[in-house]
C-alpha positions in Angstrom: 101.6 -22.2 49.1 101.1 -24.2 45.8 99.8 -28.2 46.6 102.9 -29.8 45.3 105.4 -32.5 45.7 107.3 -29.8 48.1 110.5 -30.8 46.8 113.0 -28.5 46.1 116.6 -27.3 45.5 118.6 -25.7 47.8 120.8 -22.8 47.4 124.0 -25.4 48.9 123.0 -28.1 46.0 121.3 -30.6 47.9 117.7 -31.5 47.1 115.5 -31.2 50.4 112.0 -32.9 50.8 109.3 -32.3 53.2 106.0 -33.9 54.2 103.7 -33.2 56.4 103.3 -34.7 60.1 100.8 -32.8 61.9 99.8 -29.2 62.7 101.2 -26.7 65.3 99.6 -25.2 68.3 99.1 -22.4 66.8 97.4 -24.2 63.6 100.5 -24.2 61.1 101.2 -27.4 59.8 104.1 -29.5 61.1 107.1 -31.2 58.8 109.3 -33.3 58.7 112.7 -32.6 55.9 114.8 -34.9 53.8 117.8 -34.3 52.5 119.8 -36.1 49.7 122.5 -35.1 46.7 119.9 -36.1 43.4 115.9 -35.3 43.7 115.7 -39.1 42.9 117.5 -39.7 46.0 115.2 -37.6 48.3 112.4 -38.9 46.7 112.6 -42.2 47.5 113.2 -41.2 51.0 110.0 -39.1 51.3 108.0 -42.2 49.5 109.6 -44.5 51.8 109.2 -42.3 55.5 104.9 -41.4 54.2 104.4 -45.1 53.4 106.0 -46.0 56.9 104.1 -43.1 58.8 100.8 -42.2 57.0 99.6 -38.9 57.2 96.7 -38.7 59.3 93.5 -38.9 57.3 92.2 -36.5 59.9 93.2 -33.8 61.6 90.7 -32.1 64.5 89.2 -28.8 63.8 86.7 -27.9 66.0 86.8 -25.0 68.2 89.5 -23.6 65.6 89.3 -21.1 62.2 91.4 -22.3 60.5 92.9 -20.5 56.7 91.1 -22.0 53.5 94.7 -22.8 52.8 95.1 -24.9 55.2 91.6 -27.1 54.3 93.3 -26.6 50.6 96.2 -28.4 52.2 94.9 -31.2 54.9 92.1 -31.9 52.2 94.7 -32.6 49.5 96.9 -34.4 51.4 94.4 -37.1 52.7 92.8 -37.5 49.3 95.4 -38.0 47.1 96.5 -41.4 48.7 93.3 -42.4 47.1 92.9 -40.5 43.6 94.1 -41.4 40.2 97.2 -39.2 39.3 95.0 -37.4 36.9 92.7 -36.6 39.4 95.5 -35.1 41.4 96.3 -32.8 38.5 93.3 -31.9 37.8 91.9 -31.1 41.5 95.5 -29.4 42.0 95.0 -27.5 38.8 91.5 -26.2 40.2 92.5 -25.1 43.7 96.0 -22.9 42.2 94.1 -21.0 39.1 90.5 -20.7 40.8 90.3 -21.3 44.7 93.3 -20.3 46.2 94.0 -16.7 44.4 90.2 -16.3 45.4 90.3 -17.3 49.1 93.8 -18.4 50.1 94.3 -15.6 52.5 91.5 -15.6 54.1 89.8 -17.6 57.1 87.1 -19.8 56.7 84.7 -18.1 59.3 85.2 -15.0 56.9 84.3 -16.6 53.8 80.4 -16.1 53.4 78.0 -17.7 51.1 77.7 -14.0 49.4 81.3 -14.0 49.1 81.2 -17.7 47.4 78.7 -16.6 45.2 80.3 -13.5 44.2 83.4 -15.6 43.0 81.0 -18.2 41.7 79.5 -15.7 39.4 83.1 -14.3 38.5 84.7 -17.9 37.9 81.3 -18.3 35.3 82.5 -15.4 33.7 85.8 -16.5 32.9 85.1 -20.1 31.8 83.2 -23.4 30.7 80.7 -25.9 32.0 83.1 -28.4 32.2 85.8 -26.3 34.8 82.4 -24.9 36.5 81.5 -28.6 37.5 85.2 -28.6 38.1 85.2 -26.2 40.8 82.0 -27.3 42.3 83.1 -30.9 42.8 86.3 -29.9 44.6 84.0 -26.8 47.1 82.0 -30.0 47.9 85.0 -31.9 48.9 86.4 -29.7 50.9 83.1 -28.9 52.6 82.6 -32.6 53.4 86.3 -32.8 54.5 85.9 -29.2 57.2 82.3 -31.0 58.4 84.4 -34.8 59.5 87.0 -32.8 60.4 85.0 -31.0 63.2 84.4 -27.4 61.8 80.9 -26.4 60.8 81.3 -23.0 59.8 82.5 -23.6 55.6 79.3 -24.5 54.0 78.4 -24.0 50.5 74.6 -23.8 49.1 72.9 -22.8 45.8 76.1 -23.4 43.3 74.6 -25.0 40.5 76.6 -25.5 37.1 74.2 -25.4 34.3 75.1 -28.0 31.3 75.1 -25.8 28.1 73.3 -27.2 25.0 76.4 -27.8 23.0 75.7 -29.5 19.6 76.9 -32.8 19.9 78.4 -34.2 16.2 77.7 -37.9 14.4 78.3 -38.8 11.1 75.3 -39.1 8.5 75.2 -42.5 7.0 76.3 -41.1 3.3 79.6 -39.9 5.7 80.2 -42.8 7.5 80.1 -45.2 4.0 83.0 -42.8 2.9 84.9 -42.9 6.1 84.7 -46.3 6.3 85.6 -46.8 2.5 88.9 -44.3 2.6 90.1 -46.3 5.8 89.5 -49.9 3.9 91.4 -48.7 1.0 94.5 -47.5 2.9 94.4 -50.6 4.7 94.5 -52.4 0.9 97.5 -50.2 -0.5 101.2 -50.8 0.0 101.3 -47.8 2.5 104.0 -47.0 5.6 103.4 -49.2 9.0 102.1 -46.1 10.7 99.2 -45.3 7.8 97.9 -48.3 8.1 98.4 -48.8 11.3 96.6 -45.3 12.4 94.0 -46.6 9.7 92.9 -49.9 11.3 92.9 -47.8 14.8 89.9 -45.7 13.6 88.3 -48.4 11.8 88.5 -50.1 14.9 87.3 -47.2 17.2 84.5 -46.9 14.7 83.1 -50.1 15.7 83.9 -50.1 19.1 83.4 -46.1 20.3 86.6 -46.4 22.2 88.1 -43.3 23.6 91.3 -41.5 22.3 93.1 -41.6 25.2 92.1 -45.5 25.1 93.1 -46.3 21.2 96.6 -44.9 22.0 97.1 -47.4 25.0 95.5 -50.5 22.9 98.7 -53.4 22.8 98.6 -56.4 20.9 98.1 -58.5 24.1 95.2 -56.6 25.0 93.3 -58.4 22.2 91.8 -61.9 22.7 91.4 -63.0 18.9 89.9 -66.7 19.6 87.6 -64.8 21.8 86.7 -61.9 19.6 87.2 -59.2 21.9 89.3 -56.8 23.5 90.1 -56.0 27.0 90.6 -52.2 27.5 92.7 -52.1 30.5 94.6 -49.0 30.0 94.1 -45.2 28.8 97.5 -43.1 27.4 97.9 -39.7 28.5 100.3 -36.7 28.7 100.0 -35.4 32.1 102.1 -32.9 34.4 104.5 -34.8 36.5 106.5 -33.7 39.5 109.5 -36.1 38.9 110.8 -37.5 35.7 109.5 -40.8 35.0 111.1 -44.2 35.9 112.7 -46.2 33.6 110.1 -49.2 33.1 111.5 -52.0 30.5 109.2 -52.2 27.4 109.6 -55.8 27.3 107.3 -58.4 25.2 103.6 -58.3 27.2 102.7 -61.7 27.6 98.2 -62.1 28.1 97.5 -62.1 31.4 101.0 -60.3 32.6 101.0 -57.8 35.4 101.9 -55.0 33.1 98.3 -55.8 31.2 96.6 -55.1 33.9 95.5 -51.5 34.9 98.5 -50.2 37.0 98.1 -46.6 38.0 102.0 -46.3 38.3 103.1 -47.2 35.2 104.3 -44.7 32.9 105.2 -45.5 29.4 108.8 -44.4 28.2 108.4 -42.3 24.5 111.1 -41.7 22.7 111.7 -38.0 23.9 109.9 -38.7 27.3 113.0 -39.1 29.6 114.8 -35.9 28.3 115.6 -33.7 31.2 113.7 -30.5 32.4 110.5 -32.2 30.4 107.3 -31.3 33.1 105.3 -34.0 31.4 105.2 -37.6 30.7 103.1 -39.6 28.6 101.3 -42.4 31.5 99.6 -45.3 30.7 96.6 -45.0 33.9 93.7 -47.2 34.4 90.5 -45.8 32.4 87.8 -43.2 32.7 86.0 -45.0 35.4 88.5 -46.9 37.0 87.8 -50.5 35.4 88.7 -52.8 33.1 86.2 -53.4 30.3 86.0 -56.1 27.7 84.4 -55.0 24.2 83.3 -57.5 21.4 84.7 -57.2 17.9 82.7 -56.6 15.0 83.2 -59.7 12.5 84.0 -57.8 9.9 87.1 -56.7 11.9 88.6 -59.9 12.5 90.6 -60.7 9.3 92.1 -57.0 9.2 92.9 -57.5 12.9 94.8 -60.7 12.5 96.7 -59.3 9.6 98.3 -56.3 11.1 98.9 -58.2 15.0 100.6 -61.4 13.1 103.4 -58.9 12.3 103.5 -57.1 15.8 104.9 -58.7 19.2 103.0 -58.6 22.2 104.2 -55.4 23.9 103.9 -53.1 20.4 101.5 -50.6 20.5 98.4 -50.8 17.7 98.3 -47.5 15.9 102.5 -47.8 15.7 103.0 -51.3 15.4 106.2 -50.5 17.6 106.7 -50.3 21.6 106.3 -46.9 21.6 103.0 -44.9 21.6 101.7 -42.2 19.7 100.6 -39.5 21.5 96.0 -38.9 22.0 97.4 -35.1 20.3 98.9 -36.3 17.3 96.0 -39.3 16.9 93.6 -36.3 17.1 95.8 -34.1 14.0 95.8 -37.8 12.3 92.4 -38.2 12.4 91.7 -34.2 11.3 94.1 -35.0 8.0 92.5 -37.5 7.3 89.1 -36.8 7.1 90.1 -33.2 4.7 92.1 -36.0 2.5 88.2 -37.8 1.9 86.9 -34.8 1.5 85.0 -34.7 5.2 84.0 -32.3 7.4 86.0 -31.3 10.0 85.1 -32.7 13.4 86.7 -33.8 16.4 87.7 -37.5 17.7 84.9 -38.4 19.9 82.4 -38.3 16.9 83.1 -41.7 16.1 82.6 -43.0 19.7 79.0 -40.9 19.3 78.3 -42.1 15.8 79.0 -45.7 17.6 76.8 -45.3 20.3 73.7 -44.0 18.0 74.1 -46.7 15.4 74.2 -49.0 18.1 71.1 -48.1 19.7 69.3 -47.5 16.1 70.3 -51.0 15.2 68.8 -52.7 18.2 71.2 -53.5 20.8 70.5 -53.1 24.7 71.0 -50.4 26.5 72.8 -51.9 29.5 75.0 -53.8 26.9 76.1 -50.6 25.2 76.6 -49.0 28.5 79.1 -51.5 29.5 81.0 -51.9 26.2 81.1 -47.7 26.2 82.5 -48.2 29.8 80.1 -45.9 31.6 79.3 -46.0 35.2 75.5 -45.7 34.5 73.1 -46.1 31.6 71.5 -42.4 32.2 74.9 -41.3 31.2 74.6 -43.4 28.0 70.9 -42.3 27.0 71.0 -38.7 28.1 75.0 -37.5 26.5 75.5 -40.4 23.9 72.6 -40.7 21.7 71.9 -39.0 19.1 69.0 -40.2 16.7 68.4 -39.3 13.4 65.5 -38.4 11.5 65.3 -41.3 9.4 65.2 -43.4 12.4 62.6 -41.2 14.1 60.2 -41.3 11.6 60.9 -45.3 11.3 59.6 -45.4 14.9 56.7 -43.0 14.5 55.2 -45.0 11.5 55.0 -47.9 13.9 51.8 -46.2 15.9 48.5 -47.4 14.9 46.3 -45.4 13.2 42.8 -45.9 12.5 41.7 -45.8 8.8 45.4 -46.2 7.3 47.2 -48.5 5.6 51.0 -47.5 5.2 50.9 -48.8 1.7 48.5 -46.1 1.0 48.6 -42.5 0.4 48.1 -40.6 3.7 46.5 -37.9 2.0 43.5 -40.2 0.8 43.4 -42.6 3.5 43.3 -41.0 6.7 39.4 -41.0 7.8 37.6 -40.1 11.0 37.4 -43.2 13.5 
């Protein structure tokens, strides 16, 4: 059993729905169908009947052995009224290519801590830190979820994913100077809308370390101009959808609307994105960590800013300059061209939101202020993954130690005596 939607055609043509509503004697789960002509149609019915009759958070498992399928199930179920829809994707993602090919079948009093490890080793194998943590996070949760639920006997211990050492990129100051200079002088030319448009959105990220998936949601009503900052309410992503996505009107955005407002539902209608048998949408969700952030503008910003919005209307995207978006892929190709046309090397997006961050710290401002203006849940996050000093600055700080017996307008060699 896949965790899905559990929506479906039938062989007579109608569209049947199903949702959960408790669990048999004998352990199975219990549900309840829908049936309608259009998958819109059942849909709305399933929506409608769950938001009537909640599933129950909780179901009672003690005294039982139930199938790791079934914790897959009941754990999914009761946590994805609460979970960002990318979260949902990713979690379901984890538990059909890792978890449920490796346990599925089995029991939970027969799965073993050897047997865990075995499969943790295999799964380390086979992939990265980042789908490692992945997997963890999701064991943990259903762990948690067996333990409330009554059953004591699905307990995982000694899983540990190790953080590799990957090199983490920022540009030198000699690279920045140029990146900053080829993006002011495409701003200057007579270029298209969407050159200088995708100009002033790197320039801008430059400045403000947003993230990709951030830039591409950035409206003209997201920026507060007399105020001198921006409110990043939003992040754009493609994502794996189990209906096609409602029709929302791209209207004019008017500053402090509704639809500028994080809104986990809202999905944002590209020109291609409504074409039927499409499996993904582009979705405007709320960010990283779930919050709205405001970030100040640099002052050198300002005049460039108020150029490009003047010609835009409240609901037009930045990078565009029209209601529709451009998607964090094609940003990220964008960017790539563009720093072979200066003659750069290659690197990926984020290295401006790292480059940010370092310059920031290098230059003086607080910790706890960059934290919040990078939109991170803690400072150790900031300190530990986001900066990167550089030599120059390292020995700046170093010369500030005293040292007995030397001046630093002197030559070290001839200066340095015994105290």
């Amino acid at each position: 059993m896949r965790i899905g939607e559990n929506i479906y055609k039938r062989k007579d043509g109608r569209w049947e729905a199903r949702t959960a509503i408790g669990r048999k004697k004998n352990g199975r789960l219990s549900y309840r169908s829908f049936y309608g002509r259009t998958y819109r149609e059942v849909k709305k019915k399933k929506l409608d009947y769950e938001m009537q009759n909640p599933y129950p958070a909780l179901l009672d498992l003690s005294g039982e052995n139930p199938s790791f399928r079934l914790l897959c199930a009941l754990w999914f179920a009761e946590g994805r009224q609460r979970w960002k829809h990318s979260t949902c994707v990713r979690y379901q993602s984890c538990l059909n290519r890792w978890l449920i090919p490796a346990f599925g079948s089995c029991r939970l009093s027969n799965i073993t801590q050897n047997r865990i490890t075995q499969a943790w080793k295999n799964w380390a194998n086979k992939t990265g830190t980042s789908q490692m943590n992945l997997i963890l996070a999701v064991l943990s949760g259903l762990q948690k979820y067996a333990r409330k639920a009554g059953y004591t006997g699905f307990s995982i211990q000694n899983l540990h994913a190790h953080r590799r050492q990957s090199e983490i990129t920022i540009f030198t100051e000699t690279e920045s100077g140029h990146f900053v200079k080829g993006l002011s002088g495409i701003l200057r030319n007579e270029l298209s809308q969407e050159e200088r448009g995708m100009a002033l959105g790197f320039l801008l990220t430059r400045y403000t370390g947003l993230r990709i998936g951030e830039l591409c949601a950035v409206r003209k009503a997201d920026f507060r101009m007399d105020e001198q900052y921006l409110v990043v309410s939003h992040t754009l992503q493609r994502l794996p959808v189990e209906e096609r996505p409602r029709l929302l009107k791209t209207t004019r955005v008017e500053k402090g609307s509704e639809e500028s407002q994080p809104s986990e539902r809202l999905t944002v209608v590209g020109k291609n994105n409504l074409s039927e048998g499409k499996k993904t949408a582009l979705l405007l969700t709320v960010p990283k960590n779930g919050k709205t952030r405001a970030v100040p503008l640099h002052p050198a910003l300002l005049p460039l800013l108020e150029t490009w919005l003047s010609q835009l209307q409240d609901g037009d995207f930045l990078l565009t300059g029209t209601r529709y978006p451009v998607e964090p892929r094609t940003c990220s190709n964008r960017f790539k061209r563009f720093l072979k046309d200066c003659g750069l090397r290659d690197t990926h997006f984020h290295t401006l939101r790292h480059t940010f961050a370092t310059e920031c710290v290098e230059s003086g401002v607080n910790l706890k202020v960059l934290s919040e203006i990078l939109g991170h849940s803690s400072i150790q996050i900031t300190a530990s993954r986001y900066i990167h000093l550089s030599m120059r600055y390292k020995k700046q700080q170093i010369s500030f130690l005293a040292f007995p017996g030397y001046a630093p307008s002197d030559d070290p060699s001839e200066n340095v005596k015994t105290a």
